[in-house]
C-alpha positions as CSV (number, residue, x, y, z in Angstrom):
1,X,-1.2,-32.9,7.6
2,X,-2.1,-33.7,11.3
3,X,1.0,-33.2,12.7
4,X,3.2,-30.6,13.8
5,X,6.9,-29.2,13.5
6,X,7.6,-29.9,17.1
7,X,6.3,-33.2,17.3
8,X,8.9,-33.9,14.5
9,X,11.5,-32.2,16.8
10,X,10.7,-34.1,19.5
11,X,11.0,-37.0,17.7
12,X,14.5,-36.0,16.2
13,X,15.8,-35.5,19.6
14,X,14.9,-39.0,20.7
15,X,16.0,-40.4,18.0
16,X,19.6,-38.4,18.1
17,X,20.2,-39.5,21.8
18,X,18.5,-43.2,21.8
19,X,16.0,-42.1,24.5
20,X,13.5,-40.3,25.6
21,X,15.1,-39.3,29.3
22,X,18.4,-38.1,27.3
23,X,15.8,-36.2,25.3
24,X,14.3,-34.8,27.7
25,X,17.1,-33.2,29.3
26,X,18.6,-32.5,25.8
27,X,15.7,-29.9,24.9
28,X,14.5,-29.3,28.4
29,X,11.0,-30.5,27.4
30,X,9.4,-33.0,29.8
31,X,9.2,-36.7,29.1
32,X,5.6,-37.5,29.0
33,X,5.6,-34.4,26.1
34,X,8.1,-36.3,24.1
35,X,6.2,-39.4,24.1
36,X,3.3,-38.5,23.5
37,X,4.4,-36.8,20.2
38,X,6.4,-40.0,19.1
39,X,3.1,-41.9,19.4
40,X,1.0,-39.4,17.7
41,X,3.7,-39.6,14.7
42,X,3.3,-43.5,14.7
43,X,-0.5,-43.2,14.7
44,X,-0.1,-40.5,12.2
45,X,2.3,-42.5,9.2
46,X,1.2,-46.1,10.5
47,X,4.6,-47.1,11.4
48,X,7.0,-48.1,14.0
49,X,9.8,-45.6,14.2
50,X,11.3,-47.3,17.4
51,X,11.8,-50.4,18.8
52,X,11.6,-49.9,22.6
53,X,14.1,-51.4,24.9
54,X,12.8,-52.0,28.7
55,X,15.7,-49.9,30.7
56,X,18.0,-49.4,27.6
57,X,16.1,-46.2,25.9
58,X,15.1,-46.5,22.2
59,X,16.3,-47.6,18.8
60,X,15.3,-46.6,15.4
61,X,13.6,-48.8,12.8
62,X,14.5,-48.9,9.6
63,X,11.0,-47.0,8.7
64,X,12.2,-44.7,11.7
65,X,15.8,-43.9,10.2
66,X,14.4,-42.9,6.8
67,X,11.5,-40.9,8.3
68,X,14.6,-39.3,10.3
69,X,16.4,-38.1,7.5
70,X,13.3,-36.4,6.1
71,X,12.3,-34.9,9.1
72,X,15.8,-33.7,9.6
73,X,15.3,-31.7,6.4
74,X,11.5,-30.2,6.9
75,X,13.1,-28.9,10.1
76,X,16.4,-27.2,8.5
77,X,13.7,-25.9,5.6
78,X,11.8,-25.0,8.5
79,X,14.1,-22.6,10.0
80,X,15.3,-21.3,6.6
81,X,12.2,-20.0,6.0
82,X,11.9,-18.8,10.0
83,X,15.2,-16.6,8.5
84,X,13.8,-14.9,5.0
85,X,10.8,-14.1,7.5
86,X,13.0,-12.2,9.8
87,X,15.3,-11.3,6.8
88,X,12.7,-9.8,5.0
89,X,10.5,-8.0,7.9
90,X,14.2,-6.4,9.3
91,X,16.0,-5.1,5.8
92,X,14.5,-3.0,3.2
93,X,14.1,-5.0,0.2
94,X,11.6,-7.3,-1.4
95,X,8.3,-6.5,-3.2
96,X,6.5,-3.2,-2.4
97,X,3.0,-2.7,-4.2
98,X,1.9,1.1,-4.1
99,X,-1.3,2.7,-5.0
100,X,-1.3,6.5,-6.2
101,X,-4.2,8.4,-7.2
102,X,-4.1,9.3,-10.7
103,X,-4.5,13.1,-11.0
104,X,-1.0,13.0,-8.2
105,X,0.4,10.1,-10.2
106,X,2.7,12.6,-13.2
107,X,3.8,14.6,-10.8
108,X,4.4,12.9,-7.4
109,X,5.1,9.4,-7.8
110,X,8.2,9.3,-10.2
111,X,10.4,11.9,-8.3
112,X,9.0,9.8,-5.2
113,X,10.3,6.3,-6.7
114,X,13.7,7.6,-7.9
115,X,14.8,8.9,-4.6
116,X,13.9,6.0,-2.7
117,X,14.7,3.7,-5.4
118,X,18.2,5.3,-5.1
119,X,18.5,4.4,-0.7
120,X,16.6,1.0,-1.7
121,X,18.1,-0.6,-4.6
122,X,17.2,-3.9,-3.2
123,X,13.1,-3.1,-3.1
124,X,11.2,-4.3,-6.1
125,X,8.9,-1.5,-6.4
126,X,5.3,-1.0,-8.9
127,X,2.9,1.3,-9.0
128,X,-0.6,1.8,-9.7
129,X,-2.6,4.2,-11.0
130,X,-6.3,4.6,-10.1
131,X,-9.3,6.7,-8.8
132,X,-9.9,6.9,-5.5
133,X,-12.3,4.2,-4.8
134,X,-10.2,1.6,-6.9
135,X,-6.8,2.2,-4.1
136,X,-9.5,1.6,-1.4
137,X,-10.8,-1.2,-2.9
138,X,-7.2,-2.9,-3.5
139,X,-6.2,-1.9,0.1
140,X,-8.9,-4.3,1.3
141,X,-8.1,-6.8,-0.8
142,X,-4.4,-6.6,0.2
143,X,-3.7,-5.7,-3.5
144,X,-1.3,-3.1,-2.7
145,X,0.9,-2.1,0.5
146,X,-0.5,1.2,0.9
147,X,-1.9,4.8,-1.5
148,X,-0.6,8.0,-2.0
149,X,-4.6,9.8,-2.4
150,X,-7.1,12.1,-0.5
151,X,-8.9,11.6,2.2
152,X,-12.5,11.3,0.4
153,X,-15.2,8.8,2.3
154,X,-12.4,6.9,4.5
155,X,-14.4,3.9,6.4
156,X,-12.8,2.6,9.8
157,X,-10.9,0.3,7.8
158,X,-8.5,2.4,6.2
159,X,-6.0,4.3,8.7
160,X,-4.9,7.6,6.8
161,X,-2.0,10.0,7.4
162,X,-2.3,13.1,6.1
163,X,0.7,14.8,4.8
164,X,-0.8,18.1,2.8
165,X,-3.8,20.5,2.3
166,X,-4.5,21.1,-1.4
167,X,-6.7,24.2,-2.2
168,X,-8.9,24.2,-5.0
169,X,-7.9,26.0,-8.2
170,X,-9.6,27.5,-10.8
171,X,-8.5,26.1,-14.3
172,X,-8.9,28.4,-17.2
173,X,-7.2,29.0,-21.0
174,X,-4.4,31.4,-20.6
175,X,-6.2,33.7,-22.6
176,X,-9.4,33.7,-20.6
177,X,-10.0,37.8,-19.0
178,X,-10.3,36.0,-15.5
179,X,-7.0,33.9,-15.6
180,X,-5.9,37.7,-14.6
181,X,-7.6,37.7,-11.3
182,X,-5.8,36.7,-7.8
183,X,-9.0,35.0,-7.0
184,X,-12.8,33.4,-8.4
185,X,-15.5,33.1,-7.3
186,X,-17.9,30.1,-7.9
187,X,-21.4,32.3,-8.3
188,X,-18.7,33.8,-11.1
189,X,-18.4,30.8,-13.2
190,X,-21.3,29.1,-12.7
191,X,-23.1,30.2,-16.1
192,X,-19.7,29.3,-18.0
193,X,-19.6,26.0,-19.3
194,X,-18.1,23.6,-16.9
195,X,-15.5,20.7,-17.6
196,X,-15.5,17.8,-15.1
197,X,-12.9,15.3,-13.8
198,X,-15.8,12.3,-14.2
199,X,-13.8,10.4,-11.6
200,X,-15.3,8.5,-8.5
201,X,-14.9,10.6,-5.5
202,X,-13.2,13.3,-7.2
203,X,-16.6,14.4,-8.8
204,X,-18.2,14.6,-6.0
205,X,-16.2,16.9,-4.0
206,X,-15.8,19.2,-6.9
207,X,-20.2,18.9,-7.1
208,X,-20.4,19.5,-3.2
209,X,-18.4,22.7,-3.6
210,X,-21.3,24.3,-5.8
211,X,-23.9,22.7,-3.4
212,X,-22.7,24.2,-0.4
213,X,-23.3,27.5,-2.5
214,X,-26.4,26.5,-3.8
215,X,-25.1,26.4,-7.2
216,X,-25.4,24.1,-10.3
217,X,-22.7,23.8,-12.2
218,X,-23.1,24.2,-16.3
219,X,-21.7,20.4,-17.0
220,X,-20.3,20.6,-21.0
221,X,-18.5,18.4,-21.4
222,X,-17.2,14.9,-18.7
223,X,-13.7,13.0,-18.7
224,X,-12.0,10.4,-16.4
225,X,-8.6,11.7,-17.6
226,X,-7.0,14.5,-16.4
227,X,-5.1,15.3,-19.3
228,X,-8.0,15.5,-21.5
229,X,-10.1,17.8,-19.2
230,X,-6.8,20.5,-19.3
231,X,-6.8,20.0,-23.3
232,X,-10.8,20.5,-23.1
233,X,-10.0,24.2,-21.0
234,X,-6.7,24.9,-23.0
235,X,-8.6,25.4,-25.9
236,X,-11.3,27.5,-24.6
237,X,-14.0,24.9,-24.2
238,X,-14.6,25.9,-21.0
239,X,-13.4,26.2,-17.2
240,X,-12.8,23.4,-14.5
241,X,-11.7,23.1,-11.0
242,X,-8.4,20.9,-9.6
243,X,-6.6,20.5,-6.6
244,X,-3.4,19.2,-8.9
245,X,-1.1,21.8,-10.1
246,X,1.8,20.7,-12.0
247,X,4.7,22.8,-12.8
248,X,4.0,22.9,-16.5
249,X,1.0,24.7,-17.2
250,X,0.2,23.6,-20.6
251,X,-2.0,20.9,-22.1
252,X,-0.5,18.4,-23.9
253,X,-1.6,19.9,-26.8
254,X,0.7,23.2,-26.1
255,X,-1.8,25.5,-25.2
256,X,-1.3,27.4,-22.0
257,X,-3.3,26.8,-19.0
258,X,-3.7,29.1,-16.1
259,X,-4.3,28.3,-12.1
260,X,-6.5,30.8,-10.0
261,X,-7.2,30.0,-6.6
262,X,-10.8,29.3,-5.9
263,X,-12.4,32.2,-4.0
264,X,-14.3,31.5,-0.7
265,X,-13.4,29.1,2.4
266,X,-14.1,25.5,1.0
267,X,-12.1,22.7,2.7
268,X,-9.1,21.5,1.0
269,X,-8.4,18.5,-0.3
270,X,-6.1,16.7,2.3
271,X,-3.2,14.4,0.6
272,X,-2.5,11.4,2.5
273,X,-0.7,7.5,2.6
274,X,-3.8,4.9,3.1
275,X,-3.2,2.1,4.6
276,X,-5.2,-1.0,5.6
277,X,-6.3,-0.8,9.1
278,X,-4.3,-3.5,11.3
279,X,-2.0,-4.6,8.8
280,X,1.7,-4.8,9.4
281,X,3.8,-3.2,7.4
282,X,7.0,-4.4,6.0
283,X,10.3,-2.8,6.3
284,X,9.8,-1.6,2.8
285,X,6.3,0.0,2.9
286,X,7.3,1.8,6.6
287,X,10.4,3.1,4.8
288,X,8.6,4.3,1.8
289,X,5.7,6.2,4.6
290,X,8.9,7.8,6.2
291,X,10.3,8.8,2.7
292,X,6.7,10.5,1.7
293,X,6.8,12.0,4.7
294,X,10.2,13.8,4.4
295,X,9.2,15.0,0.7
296,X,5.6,15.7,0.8
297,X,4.3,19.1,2.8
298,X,1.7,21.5,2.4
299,X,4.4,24.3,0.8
300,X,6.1,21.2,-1.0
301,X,5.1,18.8,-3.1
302,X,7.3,17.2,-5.9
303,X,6.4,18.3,-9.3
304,X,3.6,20.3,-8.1
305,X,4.0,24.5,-8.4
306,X,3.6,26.2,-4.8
307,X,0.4,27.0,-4.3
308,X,0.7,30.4,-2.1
């Protein structure tokens, strides 16, 4: 289309009155502006929409009332859809798309959802579940709104707001001598056989944490799940390390898990909500940053056991 919704105005106003002057003072735009736009729309269809009359203003042709009529209704759907717009960016409802990283996701996300789900019954909410590198990647591609995750290799692209400091745990069989201990040392479990969370990102801060030490970890066994690495150390495969610490301390195959902090000063994790840089937020996805922000804290995070 090479024409616009105010030339169509312009014409609708000269059209309505019978004149351009009329027009003019109608929709305080200036003549010459008006006329030019009715000749553009002429050239634009091929038609005549008025029949000029020298001193007497302007009539409509037949090809010009028709035309009329349907420009009369692009502009009414015009400004229906000026109104969702402002509907939509001003209440708190319509689609929200949110990214969570998966290790969080059992534990944060569905006391998250159900609270704000309850204040904002009119948003229509989903969540994903991914590593780390997959929310970033969706962020960019404007797959989701924003990402409840840690702030691992952030680029200038992603703003981040970081909510909570997760220390690094220990994860050992209930049953294990050191699950006794206040505190572990990494030079103490490097010999043991080691479990990893063979997740993008997430393995590679739990690596760096030996390197800074100089250690190698004893890799025995690998998994992209977090429920199968705490069944892997539930039954006595071995020992791993997390940042997650849900209230229930069992696998899922019932065997009891235990949590002991990681001894040393190694940087925490730091929990965050991602967000593309520059975008603008709906009404929905600002309300859902405020709600995280009320619930989410160093000393409390939902479904997670305190960590001090």
């Amino acid at each position: 289309m090479r024409f616009t919704l105010r030339q169509l105005a312009y014409f609708v106003a000269a059209g309505e009155v019978g004149g351009v002057t009329l027009a003019s003072e109608r929709i305080n735009v200036s003549q010459p502006s008006i006329s030019a736009a009715i000749s553009q729309l002429e050239a634009e269809f091929g038609l005549q929409l008025f029949v000029r009359h020298h001193a007497q203003g302007l009539s409509l042709t037949p090809a010009g009332q028709r035309v009329m009529q349907a420009a009369k209704a692009l502009l009414r759907q015009a400004e229906e859809l000026h109104s969702v717009a402002q509907e939509v960016a001003q209440s708190v409802s319509g689609p929200l798309h949110v990214g969570s990283f998966r290790t969080l996701s059992p534990m944060l996300i569905p006391d998250l959802c159900k609270t704000f789900m309850v204040k904002n019954p009119a948003v229509r909410l989903q969540v994903c579940e991914e590593d780390e590198a997959t929310l970033l990647a969706k962020l960019r591609r404007a797959e989701i709104d924003l990402a409840l995750t840690y702030a691992i290799h952030l680029t200038e692209d992603i703003a981040f707001e970081p909510l909570a400091e997760l220390p690094t745990f220990v994860l050992l069989a209930a049953d294990n001598p050191l699950a006794q201990k206040e505190s572990i040392a990494l030079s103490d479990l490097v010999d043991m056989p080691f479990i990893q969370l063979d997740m993008p990102l997430s393995k590679e801060y739990f690596i760096s944490l030996f390197m800074m030490q100089g250690l190698t970890p004893n890799i025995a066994a690998k998994s992209e799940y977090p429920e199968t690495v705490r069944s892997f150390v539930a039954s006595g495969f071995g020992y791993s390390l997390s940042t997650a610490r849900p209230l229930n301390k069992s696998a899922l195959t019932g065997r009891p898990l235990a949590y002991v902090r990681l001894q040393g000063d190694h940087p925490p994790m730091i929990l965050g909500i991602a967000t593309l840089e520059g975008l603008r937020m709906t009404r929905a996805a600002e309300s859902f940053q405020q709600h995280c922000r009320e619930l989410i804290s160093t000393r409390n995070l939902p479904g997670m056991a305190p960590w001090n």
